[in-house]
Backbone as XML, in Angstrom:
<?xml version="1.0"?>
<chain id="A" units="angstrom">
  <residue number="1" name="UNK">
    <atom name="N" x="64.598" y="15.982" z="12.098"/>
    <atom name="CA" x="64.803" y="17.199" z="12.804"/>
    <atom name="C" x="64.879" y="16.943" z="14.306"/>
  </residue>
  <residue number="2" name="UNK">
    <atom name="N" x="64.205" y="15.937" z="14.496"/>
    <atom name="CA" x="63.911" y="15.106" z="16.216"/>
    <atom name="C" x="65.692" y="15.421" z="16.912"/>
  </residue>
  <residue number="3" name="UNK">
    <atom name="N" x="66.341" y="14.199" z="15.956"/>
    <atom name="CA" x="67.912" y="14.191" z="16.406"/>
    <atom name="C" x="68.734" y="14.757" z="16.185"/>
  </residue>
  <residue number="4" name="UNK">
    <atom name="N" x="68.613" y="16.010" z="15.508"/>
    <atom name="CA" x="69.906" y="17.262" z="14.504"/>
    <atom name="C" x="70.012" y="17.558" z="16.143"/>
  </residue>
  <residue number="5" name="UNK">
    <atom name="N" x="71.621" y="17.775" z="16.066"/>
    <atom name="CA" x="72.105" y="18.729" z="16.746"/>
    <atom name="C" x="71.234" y="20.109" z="17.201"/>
  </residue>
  <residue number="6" name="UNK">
    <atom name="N" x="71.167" y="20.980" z="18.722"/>
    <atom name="CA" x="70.258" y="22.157" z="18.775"/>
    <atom name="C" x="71.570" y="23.311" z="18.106"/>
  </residue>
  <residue number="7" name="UNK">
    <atom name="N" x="73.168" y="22.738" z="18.362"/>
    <atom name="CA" x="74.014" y="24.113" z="17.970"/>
    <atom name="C" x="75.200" y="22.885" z="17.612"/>
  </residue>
  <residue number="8" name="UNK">
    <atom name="N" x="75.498" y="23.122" z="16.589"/>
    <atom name="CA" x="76.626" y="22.366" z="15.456"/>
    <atom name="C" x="77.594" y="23.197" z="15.475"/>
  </residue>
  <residue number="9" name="UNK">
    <atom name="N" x="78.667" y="22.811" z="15.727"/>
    <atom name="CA" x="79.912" y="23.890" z="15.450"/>
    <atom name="C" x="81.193" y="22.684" z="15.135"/>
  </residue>
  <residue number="10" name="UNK">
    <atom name="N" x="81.616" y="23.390" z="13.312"/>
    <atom name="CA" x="82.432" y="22.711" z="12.450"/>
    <atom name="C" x="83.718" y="22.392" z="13.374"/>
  </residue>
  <residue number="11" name="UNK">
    <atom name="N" x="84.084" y="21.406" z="13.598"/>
    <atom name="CA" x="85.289" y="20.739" z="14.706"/>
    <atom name="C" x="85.935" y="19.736" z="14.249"/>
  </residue>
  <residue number="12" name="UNK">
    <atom name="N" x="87.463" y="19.437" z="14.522"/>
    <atom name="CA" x="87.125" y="17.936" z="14.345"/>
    <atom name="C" x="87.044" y="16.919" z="15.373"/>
  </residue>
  <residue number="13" name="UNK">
    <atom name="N" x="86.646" y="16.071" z="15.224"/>
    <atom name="CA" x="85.902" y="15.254" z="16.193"/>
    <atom name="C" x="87.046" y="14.900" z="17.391"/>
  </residue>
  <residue number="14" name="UNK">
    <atom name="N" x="86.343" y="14.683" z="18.499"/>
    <atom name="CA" x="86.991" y="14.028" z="19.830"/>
    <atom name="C" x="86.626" y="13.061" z="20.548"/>
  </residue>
  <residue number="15" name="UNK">
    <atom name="N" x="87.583" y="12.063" z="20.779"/>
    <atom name="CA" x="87.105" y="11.225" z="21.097"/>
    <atom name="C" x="87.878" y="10.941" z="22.911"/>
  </residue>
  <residue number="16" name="UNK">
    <atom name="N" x="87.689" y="10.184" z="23.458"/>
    <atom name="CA" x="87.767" y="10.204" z="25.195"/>
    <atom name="C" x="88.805" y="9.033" z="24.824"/>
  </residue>
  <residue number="17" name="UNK">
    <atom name="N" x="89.390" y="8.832" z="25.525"/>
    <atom name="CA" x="90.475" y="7.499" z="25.994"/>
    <atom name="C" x="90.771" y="7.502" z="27.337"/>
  </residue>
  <residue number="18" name="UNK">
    <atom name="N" x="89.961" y="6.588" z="28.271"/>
    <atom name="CA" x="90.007" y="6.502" z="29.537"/>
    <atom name="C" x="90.609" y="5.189" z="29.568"/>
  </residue>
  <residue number="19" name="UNK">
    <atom name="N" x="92.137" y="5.743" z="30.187"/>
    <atom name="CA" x="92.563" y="4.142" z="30.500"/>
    <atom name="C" x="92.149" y="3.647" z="31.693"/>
  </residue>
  <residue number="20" name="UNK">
    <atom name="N" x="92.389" y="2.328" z="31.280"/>
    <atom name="CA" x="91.762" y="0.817" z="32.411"/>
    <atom name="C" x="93.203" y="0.681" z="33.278"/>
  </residue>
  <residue number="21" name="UNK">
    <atom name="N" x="92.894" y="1.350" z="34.230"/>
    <atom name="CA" x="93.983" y="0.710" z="35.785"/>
    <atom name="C" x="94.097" y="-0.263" z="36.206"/>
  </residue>
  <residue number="22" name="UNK">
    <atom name="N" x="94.373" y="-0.846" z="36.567"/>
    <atom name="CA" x="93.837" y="-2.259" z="37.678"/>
    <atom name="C" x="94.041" y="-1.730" z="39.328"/>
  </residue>
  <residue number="23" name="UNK">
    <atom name="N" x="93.775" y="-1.674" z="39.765"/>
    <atom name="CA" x="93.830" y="-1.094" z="41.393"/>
    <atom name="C" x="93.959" y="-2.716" z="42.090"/>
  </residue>
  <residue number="24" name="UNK">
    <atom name="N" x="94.992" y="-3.217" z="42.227"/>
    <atom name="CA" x="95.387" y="-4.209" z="42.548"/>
    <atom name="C" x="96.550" y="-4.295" z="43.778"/>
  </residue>
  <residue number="25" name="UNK">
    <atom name="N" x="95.747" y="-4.378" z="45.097"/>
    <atom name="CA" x="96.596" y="-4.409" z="45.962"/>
    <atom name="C" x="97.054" y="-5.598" z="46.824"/>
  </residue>
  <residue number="26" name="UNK">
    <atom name="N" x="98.277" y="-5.563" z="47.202"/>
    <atom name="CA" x="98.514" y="-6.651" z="47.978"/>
    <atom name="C" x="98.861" y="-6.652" z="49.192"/>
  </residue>
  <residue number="27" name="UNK">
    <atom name="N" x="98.059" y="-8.239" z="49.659"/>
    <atom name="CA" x="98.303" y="-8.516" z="51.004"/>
    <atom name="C" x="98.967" y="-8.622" z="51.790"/>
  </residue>
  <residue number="28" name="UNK">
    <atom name="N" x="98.866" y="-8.579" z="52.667"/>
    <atom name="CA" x="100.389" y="-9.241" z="53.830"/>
    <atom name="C" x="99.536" y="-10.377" z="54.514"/>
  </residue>
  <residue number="29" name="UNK">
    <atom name="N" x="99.763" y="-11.476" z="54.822"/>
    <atom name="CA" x="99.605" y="-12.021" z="55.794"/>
    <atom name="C" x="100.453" y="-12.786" z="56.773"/>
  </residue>
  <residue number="30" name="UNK">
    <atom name="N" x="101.481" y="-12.166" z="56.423"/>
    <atom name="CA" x="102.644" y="-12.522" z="57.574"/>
    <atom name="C" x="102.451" y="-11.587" z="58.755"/>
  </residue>
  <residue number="31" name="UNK">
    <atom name="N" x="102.371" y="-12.034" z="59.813"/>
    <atom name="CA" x="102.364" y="-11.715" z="61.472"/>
    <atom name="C" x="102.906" y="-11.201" z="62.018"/>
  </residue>
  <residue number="32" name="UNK">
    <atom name="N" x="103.624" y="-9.674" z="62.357"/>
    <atom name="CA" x="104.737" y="-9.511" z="63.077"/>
    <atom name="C" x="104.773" y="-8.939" z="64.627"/>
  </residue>
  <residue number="33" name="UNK">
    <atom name="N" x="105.055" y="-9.587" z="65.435"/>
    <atom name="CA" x="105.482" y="-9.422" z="66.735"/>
    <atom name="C" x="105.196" y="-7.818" z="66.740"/>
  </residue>
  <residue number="34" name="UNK">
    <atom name="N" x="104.565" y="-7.043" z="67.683"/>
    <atom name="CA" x="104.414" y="-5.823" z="67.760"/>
    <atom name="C" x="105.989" y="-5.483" z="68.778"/>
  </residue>
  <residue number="35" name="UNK">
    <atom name="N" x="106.446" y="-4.099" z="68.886"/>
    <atom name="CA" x="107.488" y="-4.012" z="69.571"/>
    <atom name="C" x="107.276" y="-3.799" z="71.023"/>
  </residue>
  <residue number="36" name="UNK">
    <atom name="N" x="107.848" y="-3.915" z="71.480"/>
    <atom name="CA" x="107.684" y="-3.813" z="73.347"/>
    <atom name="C" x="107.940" y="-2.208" z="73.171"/>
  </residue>
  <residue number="37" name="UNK">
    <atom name="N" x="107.197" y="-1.773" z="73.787"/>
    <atom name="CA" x="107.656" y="-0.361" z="74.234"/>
    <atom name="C" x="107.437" y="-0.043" z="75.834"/>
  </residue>
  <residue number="38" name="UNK">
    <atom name="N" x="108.610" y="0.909" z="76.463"/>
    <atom name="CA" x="109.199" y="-0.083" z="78.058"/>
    <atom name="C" x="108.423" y="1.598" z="78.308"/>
  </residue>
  <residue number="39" name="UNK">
    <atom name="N" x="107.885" y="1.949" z="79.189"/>
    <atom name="CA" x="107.762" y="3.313" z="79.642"/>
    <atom name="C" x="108.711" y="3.881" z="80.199"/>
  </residue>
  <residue number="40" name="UNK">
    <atom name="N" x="109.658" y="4.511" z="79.798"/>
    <atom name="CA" x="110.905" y="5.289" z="80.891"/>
    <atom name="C" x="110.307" y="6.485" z="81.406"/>
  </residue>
  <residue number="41" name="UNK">
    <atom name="N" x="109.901" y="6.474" z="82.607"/>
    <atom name="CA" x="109.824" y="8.061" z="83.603"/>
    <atom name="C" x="110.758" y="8.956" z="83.479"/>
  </residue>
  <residue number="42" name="UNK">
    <atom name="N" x="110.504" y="9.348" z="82.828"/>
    <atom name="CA" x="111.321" y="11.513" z="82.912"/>
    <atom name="C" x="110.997" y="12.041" z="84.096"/>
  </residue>
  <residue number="43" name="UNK">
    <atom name="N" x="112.183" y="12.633" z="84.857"/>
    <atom name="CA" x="111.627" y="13.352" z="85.529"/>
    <atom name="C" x="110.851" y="14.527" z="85.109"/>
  </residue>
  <residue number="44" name="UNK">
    <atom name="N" x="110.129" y="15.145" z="85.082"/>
    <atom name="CA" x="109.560" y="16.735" z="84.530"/>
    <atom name="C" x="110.710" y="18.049" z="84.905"/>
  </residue>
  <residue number="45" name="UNK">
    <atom name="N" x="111.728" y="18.488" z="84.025"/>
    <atom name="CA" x="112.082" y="19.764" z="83.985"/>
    <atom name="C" x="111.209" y="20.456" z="84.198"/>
  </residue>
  <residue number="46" name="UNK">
    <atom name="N" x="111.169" y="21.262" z="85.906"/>
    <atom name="CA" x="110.051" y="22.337" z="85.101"/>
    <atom name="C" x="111.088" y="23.768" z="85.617"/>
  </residue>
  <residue number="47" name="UNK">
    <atom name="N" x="110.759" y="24.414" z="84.736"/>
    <atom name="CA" x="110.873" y="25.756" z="84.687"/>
    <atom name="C" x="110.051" y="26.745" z="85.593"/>
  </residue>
  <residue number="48" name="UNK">
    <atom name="N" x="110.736" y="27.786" z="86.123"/>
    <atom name="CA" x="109.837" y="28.602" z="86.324"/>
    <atom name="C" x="109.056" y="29.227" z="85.860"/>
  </residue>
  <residue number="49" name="UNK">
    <atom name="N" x="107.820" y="28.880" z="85.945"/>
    <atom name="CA" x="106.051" y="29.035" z="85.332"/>
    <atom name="C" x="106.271" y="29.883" z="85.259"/>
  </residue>
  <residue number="50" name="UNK">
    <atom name="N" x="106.573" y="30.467" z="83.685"/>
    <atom name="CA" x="105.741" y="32.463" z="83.192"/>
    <atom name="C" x="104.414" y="32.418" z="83.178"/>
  </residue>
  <residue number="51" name="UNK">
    <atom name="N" x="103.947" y="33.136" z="84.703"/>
    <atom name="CA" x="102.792" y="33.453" z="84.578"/>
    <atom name="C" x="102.369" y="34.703" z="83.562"/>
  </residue>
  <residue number="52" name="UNK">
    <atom name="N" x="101.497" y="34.508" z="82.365"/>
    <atom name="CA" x="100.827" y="35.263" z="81.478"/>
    <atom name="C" x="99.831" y="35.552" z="81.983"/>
  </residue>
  <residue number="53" name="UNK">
    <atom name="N" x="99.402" y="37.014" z="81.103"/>
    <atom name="CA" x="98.090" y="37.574" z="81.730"/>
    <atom name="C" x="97.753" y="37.553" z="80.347"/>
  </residue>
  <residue number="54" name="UNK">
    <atom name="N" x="96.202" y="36.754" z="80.060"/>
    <atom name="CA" x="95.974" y="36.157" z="78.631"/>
    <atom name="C" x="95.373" y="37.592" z="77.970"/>
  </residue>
  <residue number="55" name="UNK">
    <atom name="N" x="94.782" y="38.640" z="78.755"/>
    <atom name="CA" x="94.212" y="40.222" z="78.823"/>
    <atom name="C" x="95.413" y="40.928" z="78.124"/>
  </residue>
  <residue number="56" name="UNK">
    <atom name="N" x="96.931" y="40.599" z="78.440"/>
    <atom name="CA" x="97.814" y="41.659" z="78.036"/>
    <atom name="C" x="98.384" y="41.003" z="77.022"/>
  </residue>
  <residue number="57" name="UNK">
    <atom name="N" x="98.357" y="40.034" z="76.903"/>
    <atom name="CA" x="99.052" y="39.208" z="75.984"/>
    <atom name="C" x="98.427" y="39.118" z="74.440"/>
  </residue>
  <residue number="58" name="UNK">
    <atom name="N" x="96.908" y="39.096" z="74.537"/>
    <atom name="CA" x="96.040" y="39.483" z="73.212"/>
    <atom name="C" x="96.292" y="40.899" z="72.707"/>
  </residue>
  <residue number="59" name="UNK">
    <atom name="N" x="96.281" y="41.559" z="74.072"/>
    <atom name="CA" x="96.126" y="43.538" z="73.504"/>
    <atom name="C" x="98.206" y="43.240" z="72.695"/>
  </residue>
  <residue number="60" name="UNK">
    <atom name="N" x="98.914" y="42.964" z="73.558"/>
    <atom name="CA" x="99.991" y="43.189" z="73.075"/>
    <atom name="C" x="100.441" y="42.734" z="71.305"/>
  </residue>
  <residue number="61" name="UNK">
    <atom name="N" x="99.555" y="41.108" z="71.424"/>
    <atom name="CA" x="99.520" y="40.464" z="69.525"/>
    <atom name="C" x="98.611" y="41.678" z="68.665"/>
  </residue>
  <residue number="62" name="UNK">
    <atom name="N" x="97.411" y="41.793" z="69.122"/>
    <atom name="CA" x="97.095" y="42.627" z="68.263"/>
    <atom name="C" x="97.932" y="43.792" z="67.700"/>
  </residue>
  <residue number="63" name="UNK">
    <atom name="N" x="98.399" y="45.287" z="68.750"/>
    <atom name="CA" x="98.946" y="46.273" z="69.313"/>
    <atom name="C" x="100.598" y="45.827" z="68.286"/>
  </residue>
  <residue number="64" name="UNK">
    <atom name="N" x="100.909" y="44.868" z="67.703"/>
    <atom name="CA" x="101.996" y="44.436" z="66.750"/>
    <atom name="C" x="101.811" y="44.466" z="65.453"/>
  </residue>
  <residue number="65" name="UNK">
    <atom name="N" x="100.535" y="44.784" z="65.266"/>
    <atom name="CA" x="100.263" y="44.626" z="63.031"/>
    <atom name="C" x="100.289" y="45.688" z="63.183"/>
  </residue>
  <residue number="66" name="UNK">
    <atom name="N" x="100.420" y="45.418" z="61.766"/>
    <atom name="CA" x="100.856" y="46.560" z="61.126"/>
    <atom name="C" x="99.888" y="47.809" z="60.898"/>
  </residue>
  <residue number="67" name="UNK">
    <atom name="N" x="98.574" y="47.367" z="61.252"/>
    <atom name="CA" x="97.534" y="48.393" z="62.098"/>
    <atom name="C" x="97.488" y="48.999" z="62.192"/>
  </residue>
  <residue number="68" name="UNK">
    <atom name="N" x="97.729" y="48.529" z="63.598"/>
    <atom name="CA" x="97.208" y="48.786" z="65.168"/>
    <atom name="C" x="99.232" y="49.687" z="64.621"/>
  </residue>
  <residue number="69" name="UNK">
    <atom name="N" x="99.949" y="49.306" z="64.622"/>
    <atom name="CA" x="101.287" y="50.122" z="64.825"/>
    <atom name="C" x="100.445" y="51.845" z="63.941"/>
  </residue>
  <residue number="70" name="UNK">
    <atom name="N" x="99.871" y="51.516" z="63.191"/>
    <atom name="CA" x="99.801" y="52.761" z="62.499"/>
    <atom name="C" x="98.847" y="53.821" z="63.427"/>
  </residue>
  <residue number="71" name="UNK">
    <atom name="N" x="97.417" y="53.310" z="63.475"/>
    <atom name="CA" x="96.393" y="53.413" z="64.109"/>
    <atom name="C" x="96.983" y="54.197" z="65.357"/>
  </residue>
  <residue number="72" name="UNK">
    <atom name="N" x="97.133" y="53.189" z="66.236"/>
    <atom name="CA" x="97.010" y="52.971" z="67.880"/>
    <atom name="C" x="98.919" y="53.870" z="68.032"/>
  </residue>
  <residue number="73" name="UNK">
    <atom name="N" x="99.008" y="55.174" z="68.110"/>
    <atom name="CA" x="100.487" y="55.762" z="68.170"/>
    <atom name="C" x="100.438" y="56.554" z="69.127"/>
  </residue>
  <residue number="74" name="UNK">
    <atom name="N" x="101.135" y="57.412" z="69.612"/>
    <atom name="CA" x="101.970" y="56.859" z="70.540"/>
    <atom name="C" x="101.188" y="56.341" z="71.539"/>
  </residue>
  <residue number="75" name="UNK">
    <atom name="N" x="101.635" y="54.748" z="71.961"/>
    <atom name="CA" x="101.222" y="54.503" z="73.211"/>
    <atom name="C" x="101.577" y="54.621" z="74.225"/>
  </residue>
  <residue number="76" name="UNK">
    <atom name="N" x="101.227" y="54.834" z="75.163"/>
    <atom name="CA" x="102.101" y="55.158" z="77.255"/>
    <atom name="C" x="101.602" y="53.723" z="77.673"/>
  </residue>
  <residue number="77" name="UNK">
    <atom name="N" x="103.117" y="53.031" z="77.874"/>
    <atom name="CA" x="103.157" y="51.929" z="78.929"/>
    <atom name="C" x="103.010" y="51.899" z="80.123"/>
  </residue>
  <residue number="78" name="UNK">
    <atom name="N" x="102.557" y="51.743" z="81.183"/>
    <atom name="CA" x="102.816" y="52.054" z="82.567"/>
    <atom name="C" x="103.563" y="50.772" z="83.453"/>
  </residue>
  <residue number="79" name="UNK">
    <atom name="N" x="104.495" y="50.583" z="83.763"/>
    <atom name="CA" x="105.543" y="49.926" z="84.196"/>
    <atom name="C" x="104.715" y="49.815" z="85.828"/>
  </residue>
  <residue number="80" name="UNK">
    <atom name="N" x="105.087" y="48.570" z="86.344"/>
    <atom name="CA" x="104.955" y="48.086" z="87.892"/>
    <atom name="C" x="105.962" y="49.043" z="88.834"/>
  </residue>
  <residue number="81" name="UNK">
    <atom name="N" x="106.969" y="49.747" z="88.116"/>
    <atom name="CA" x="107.431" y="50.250" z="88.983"/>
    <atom name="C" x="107.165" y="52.156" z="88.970"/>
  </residue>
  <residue number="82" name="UNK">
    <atom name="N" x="105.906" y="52.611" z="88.133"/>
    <atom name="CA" x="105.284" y="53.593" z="88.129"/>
    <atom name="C" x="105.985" y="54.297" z="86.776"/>
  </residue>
  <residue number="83" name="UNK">
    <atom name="N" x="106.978" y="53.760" z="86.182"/>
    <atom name="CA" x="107.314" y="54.714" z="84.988"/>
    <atom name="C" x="106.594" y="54.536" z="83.935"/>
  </residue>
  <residue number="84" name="UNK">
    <atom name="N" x="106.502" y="55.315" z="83.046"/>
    <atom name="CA" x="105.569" y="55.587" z="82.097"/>
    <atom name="C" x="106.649" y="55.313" z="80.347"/>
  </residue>
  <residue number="85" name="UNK">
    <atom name="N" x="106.224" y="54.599" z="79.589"/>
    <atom name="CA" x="107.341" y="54.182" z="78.539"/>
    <atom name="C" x="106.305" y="54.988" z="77.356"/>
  </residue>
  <residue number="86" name="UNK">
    <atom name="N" x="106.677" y="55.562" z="76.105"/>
    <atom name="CA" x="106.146" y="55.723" z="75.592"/>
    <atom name="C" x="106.497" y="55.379" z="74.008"/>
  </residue>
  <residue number="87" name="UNK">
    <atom name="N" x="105.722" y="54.439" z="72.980"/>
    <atom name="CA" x="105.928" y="53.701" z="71.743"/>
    <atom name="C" x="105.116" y="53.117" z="71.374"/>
  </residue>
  <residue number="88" name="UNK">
    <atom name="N" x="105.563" y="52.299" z="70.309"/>
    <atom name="CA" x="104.757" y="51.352" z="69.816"/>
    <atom name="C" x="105.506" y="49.870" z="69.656"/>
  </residue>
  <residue number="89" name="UNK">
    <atom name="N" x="104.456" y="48.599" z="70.189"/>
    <atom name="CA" x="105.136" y="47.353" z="70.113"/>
    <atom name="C" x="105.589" y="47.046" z="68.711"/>
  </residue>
  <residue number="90" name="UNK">
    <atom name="N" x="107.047" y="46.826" z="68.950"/>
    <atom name="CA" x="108.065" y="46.102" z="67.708"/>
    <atom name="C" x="108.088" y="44.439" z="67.595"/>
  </residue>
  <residue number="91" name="UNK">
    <atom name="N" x="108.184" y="43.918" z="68.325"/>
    <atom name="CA" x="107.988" y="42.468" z="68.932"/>
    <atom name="C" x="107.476" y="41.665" z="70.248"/>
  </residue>
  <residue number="92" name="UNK">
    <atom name="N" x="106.979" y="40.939" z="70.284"/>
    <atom name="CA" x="106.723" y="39.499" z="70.915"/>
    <atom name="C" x="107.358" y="38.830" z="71.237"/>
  </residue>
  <residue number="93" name="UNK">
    <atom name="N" x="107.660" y="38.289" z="72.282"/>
    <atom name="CA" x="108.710" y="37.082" z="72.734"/>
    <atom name="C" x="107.446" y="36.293" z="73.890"/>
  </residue>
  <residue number="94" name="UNK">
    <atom name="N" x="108.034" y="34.903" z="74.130"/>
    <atom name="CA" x="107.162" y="34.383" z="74.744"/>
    <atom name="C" x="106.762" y="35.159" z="76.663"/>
  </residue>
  <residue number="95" name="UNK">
    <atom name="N" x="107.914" y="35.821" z="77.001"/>
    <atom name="CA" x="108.364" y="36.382" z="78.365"/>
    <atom name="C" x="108.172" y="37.558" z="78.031"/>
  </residue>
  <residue number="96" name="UNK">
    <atom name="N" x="108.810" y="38.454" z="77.057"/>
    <atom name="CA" x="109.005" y="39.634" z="76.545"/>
    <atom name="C" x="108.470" y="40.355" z="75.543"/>
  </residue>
  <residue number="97" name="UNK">
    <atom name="N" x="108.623" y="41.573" z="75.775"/>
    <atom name="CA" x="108.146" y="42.508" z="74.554"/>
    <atom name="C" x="109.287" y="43.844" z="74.332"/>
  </residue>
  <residue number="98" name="UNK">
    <atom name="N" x="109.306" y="44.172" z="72.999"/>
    <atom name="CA" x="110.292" y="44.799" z="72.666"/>
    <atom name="C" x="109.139" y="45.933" z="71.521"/>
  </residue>
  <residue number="99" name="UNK">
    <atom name="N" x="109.858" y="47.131" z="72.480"/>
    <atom name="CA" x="108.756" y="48.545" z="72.376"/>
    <atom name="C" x="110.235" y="49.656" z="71.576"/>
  </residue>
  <residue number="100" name="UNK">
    <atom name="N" x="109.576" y="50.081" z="70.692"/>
    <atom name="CA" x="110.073" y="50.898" z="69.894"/>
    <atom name="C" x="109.601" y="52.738" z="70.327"/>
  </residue>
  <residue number="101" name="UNK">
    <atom name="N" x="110.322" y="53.244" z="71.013"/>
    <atom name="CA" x="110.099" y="54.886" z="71.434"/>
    <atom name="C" x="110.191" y="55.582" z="70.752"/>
  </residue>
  <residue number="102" name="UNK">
    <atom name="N" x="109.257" y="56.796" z="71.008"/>
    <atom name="CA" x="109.501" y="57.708" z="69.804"/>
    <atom name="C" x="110.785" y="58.396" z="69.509"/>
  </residue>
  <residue number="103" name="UNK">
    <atom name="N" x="111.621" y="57.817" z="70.074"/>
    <atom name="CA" x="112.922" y="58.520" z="69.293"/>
    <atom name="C" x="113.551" y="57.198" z="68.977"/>
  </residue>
  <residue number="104" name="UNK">
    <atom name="N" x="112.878" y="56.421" z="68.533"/>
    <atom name="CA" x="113.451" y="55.402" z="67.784"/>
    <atom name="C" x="114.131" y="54.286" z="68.072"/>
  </residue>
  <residue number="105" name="UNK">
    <atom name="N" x="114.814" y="54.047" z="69.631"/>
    <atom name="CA" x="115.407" y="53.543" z="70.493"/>
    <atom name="C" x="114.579" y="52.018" z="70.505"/>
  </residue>
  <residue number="106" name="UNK">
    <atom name="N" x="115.189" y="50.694" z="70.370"/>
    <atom name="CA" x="114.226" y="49.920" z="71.045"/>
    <atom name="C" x="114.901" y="49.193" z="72.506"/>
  </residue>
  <residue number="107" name="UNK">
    <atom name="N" x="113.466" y="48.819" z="73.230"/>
    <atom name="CA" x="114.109" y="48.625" z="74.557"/>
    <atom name="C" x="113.396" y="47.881" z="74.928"/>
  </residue>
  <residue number="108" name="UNK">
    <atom name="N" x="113.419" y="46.634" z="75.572"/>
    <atom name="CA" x="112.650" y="45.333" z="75.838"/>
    <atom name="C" x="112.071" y="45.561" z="77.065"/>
  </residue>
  <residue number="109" name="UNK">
    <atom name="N" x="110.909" y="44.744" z="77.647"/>
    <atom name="CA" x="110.496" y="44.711" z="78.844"/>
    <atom name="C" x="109.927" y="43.497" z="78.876"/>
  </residue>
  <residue number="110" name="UNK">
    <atom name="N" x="109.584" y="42.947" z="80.379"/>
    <atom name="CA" x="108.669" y="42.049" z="80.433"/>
    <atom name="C" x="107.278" y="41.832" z="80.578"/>
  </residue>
  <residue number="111" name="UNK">
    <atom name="N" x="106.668" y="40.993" z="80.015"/>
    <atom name="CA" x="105.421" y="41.169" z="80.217"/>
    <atom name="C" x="104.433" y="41.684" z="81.409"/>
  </residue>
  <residue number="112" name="UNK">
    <atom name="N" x="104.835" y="40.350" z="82.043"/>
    <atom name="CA" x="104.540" y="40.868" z="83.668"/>
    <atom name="C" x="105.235" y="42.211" z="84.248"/>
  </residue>
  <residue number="113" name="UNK">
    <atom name="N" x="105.669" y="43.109" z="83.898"/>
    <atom name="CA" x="106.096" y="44.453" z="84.242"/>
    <atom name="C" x="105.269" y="45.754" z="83.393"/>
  </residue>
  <residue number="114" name="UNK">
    <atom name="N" x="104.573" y="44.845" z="82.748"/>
    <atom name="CA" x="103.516" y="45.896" z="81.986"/>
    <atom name="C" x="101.983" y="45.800" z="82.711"/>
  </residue>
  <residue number="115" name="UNK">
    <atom name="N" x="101.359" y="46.960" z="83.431"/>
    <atom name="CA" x="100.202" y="47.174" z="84.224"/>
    <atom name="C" x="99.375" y="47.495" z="82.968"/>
  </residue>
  <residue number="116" name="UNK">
    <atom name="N" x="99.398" y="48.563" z="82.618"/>
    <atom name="CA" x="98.419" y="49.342" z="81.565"/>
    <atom name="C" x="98.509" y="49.837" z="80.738"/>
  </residue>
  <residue number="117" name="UNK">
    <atom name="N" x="98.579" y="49.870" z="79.482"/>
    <atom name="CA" x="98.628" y="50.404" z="77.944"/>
    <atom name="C" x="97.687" y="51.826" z="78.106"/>
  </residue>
  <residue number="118" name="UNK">
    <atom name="N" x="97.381" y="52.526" z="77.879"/>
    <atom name="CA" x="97.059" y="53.889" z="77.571"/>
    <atom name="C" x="97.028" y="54.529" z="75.869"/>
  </residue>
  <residue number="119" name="UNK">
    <atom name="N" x="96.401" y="55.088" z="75.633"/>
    <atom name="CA" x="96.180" y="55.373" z="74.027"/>
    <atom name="C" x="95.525" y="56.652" z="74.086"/>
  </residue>
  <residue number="120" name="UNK">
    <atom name="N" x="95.655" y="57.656" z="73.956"/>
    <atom name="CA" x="94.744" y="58.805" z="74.154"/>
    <atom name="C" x="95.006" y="58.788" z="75.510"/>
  </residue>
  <residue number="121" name="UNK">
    <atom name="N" x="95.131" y="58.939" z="76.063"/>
    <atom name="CA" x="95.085" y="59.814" z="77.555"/>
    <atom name="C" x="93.888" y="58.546" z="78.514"/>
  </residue>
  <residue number="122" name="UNK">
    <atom name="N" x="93.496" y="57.346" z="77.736"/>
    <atom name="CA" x="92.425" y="56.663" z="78.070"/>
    <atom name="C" x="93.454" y="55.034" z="77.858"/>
  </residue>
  <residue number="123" name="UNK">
    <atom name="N" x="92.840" y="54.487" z="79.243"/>
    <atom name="CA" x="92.855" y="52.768" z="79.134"/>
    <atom name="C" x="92.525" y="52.079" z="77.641"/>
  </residue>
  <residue number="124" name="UNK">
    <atom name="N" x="93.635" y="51.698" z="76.868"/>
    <atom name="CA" x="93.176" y="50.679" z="75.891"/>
    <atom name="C" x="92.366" y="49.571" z="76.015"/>
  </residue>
  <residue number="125" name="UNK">
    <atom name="N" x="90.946" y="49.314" z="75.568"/>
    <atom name="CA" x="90.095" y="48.496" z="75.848"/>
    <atom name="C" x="90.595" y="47.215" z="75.950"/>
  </residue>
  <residue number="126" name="UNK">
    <atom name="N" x="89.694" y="46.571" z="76.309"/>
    <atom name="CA" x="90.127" y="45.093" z="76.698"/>
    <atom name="C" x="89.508" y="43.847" z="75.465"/>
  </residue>
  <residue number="127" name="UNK">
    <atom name="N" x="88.775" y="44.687" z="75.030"/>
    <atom name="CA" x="88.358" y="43.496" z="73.764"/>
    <atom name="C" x="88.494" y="42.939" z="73.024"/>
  </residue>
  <residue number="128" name="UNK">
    <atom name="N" x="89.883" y="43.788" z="72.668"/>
    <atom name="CA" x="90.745" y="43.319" z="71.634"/>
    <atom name="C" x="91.119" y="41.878" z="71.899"/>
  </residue>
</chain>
């Protein structure tokens, strides 16, 4: 009774077959000359630096799901040059943003031409 099975269930038997690999790798011991690599100086293209504001640039990624589009409606843009845009962000570009108005129109702007988001009649927080 020591060695009976505690739960027997009529099967037929199984057995394991673990095959034998050999993990057999080979050497090199031939030497090869590493390649010269010559440094060529680039001059640096640079572009004119888009300065980002990392504050408008988070509110704006968020202010793009599908959310925040539902949530957060109509928003008032306030433009550097005092006009007031009113929508919700359609896209992202690395320079740009492309704002969808409530009459459906879309119309791009630049980042840096965006001062303040508005939501309610109130500054959209910054925590986002």
């Amino acid at each position: 009774m020591e060695n009976d099975p505690l739960l027997f269930v009529q099967g037929p038997p199984v057995y394991r077959h673990i095959p034998m690999v050999s993990y057999w790798q080979e050497e090199s011991t031939s030497i090869f000359p590493e390649p010269i690599i010559k440094a060529v100086e680039k001059e640096a293209v640079e572009k004119d630096p888009v300065e980002k504001d990392p504050i408008m640039w988070n509110r704006l990624r968020f202010l793009k799901t599908d959310f925040a589009k539902h949530v957060y409606k109509p928003l008032c843009f306030h433009l550097q040059d005092g006009e007031k845009v009113y929508g919700v962000v359609e896209e992202i570009n690395p320079d740009s943003v492309q704002i969808k108005l409530t009459d459906g129109e879309i119309t791009a702007f630049e980042i840096k031409e965006i001062q303040e988001i508005w939501w309610r009649g109130k500054i959209l927080p910054t925590r986002m």
